[in-house]
C-alpha positions in Angstrom: -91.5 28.4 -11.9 -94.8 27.2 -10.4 -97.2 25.6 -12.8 -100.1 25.3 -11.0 -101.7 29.1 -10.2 -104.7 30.5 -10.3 -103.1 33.1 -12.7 -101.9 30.7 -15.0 -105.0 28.5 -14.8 -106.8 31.6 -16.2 -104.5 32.1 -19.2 -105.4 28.6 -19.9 -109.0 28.6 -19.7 -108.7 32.0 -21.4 -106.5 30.8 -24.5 -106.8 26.9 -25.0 -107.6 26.4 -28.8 -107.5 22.6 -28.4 -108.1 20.4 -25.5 -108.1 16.6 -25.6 -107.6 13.1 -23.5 -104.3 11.4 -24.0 -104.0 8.5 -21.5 -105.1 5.1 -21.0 -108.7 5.7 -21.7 -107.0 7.3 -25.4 -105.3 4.3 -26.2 -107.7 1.8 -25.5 -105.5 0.1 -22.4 -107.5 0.9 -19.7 -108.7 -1.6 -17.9 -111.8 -2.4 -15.1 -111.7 1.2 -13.8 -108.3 1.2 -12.7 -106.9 4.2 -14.4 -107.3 8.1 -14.1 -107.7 10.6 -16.5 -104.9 12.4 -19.0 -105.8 15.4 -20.8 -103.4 17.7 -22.8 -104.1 21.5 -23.8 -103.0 24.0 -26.2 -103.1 27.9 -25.5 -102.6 30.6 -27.1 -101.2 32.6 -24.1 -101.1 36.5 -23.9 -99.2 38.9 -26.0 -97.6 40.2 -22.7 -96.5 37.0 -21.9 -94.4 36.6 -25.4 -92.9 40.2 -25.3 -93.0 41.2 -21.8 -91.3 40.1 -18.9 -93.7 37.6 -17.8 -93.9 34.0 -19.1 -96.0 31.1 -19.5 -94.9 28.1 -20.8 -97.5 25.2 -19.2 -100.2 25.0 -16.7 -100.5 21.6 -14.9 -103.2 20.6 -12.9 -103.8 17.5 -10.7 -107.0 16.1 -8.5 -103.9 15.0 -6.1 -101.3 17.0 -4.4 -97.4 16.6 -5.6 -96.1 13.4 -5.1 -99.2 11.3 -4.7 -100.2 8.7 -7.3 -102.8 9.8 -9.1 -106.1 7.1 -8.9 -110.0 6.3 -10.7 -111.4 9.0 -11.1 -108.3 11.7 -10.9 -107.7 14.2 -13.4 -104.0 15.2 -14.7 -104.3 17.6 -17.0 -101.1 19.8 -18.6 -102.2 22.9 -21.1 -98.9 24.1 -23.1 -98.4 27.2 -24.4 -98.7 26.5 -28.1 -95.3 27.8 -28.9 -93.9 25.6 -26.7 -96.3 22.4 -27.4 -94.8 23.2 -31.2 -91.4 23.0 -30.8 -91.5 19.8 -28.5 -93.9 18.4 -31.5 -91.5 19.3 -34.0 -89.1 17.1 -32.4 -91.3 14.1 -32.6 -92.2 13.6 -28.7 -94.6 10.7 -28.4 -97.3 11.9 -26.1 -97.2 15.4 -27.7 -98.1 14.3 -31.1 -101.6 13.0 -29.7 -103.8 16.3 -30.1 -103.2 15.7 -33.6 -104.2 12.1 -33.8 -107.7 11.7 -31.3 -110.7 10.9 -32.7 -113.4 13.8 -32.4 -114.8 12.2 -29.6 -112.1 12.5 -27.2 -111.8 15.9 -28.0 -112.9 18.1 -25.0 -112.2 21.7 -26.5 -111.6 22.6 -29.9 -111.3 26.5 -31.9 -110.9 27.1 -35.4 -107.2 27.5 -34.9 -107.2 23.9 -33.1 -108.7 22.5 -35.9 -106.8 24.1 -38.3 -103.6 22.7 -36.3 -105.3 19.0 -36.5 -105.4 19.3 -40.4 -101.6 20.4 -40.6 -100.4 17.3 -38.9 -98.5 16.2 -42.2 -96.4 19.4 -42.0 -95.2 18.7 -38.1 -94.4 15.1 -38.2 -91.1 13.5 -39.7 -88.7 10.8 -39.6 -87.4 12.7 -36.6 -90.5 11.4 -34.3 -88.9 7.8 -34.9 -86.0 8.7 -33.1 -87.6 9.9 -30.3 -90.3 6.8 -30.1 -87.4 4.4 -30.8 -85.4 6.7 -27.9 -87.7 6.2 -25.8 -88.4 2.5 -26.1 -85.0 2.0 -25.4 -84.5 3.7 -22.4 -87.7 2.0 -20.9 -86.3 -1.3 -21.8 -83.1 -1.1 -20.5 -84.5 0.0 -17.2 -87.0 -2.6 -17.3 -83.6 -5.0 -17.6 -81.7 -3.0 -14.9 -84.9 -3.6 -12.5 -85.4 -0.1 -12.0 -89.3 0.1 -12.0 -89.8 -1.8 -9.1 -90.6 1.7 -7.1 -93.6 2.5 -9.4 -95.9 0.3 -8.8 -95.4 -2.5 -5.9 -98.8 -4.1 -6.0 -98.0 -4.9 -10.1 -94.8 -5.9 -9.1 -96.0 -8.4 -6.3 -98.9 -10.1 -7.9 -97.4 -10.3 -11.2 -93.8 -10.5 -10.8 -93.0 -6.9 -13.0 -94.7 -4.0 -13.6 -97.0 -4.7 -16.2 -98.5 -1.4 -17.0 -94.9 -0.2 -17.0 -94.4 -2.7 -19.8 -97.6 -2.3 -21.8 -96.7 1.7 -22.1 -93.4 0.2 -24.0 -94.7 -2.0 -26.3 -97.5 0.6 -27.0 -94.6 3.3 -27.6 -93.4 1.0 -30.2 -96.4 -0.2 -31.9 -97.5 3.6 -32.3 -94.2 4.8 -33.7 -94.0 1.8 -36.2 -97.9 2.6 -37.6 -97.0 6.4 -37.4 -93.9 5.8 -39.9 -95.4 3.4 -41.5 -98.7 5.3 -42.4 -98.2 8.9 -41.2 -100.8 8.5 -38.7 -101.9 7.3 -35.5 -105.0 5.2 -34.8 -106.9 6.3 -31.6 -108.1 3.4 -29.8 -105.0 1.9 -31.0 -106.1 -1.4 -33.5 -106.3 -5.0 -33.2 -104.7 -7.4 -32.8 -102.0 -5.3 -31.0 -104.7 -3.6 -28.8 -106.2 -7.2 -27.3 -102.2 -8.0 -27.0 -101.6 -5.3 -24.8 -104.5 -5.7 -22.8 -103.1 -8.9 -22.3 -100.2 -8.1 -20.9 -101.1 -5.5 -18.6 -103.5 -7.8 -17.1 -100.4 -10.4 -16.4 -101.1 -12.6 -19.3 -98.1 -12.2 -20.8 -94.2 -12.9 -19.5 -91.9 -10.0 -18.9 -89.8 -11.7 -22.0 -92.8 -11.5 -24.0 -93.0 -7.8 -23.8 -88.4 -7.3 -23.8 -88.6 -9.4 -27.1 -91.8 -7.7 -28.5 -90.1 -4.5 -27.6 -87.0 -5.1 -29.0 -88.5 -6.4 -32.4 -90.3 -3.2 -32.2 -86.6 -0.8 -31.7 -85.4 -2.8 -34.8 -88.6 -2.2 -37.1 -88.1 2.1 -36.2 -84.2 2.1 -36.7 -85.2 0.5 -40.4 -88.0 3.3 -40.4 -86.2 5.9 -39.8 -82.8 4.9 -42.1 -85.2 4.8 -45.0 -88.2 3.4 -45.4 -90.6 5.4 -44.0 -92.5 7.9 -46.1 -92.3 10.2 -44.1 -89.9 13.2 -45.1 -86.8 13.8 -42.9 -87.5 16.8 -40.7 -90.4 18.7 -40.4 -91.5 21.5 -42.1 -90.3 24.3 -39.8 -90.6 27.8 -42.1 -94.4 26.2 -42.3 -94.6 26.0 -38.4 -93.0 29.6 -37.9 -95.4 31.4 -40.3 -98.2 29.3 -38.5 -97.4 30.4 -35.3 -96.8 33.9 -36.2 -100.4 34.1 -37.4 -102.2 31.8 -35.3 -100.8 34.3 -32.6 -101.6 37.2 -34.3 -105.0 36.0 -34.9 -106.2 35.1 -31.4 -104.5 38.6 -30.3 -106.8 40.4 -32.5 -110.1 38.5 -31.6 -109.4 39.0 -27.8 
């Protein structure tokens, strides 16, 4: 299914409920211009699109064509249908959990309903969101071991001997899951002294080892997180997040 059409663009426009940036600029890593812009949606998508035959699951829009590295100054921008953003944010996915998180500021487009969402955030998140940060942590480690970013970014790899954006976005996967177990939330710029530490190392001031063992340290602290320390309760409150839905749905149906 394509993503990208002019019919699903206007199902986002129509529907979006909460719209926000979630990249670099987010996080506080960006660095002298060099980045382009993330932004995440939610939409409420039609009722013909739920019960019908048609569907709409995300719209994706970028300033570049397929397969060309986005730049300063480009926009990527994905808008999920908010029955699907749901279930991948019951599951704990990193960059999905976001919307919940970003300070007002960064927020492009907000409804009731979107607020409403933001001040529910203790019912969607759970232990199970350190499984999938520590997850994927691993997986970016290991392939930073196996040597298996060298295709992403050649000019990092050249000047600096590794991919050091590559490696900031895993030591920034860990820091957030650890705070978000720790505390049950996530803080937008992400704070010091971790923040100047990652700038750091993007900008080739720290050793590949640095960021392996910072990143490993960083597995270890979620796998005690998740066993039993954290706070947070074991799975998220899913009867909450059906009934939600149900009338979140119903609600934006009605007012259309």
């Amino acid at each position: 299914m394509k993503h990208d059409t002019p019919e699903f663009a206007a199902i986002a426009e129509r529907g979006t409920i909460l719209r926000c940036q979630v990249g670099s600029g987010l996080h506080g890593t960006a660095v002298d211009g060099q980045d382009d812009r993330d932004e995440m949606g939610l939409c409420v998508e039609p009722a013909e699109y739920v019960s019908g035959l048609r569907r709409f699951e995300q719209y994706v829009f970028r300033t570049q064509p397929e397969g060309v590295r986005s730049g300063p100054g480009d926009l990527d921008l994905i808008v999920y249908s908010l029955r699907k953003w749901m279930r991948l944010a019951l599951t704990g996915n990193p960059t999905v959990l976001l919307p919940l998180y970003v300070p007002d500021n960064e927020i492009v487009r907000i409804t009731e309903l979107g607020r409403e969402l933001r001040a529910n955030a203790a019912k969607i998140v759970s232990r199970q969101a350190g499984l999938r940060f520590a997850g994927y942590l691993r997986t970016q480690r290991q392939r930073m071991l196996d040597g298996a970013t060298k295709v992403n970014r050649p000019e990092l790899i050249e000047k600096y001997g590794f991919d050091t954006k590559y490696a900031m976005h895993m030591v920034r996967l860990g820091v957030q899951g650890v705070e978000l177990l720790e505390t049950g939330r996530m803080t937008l710029p992400i704070a010091e002294p971790w923040l100047s530490w990652l700038r750091e190392l993007r900008r080739g001031k720290h050793t590949q080892d640095e960021a392996l063992e910072a990143a490993a340290e960083l597995e270890d602290r979620l796998g005690r997180l998740v066993r039993g320390a954290s706070p947070l309760p074991d799975e998220p409150d899913r009867d909450w997040a059906d009934r939600w839905l149900v009338r979140a749905y119903a609600s934006a149906w009605q007012a259309a």
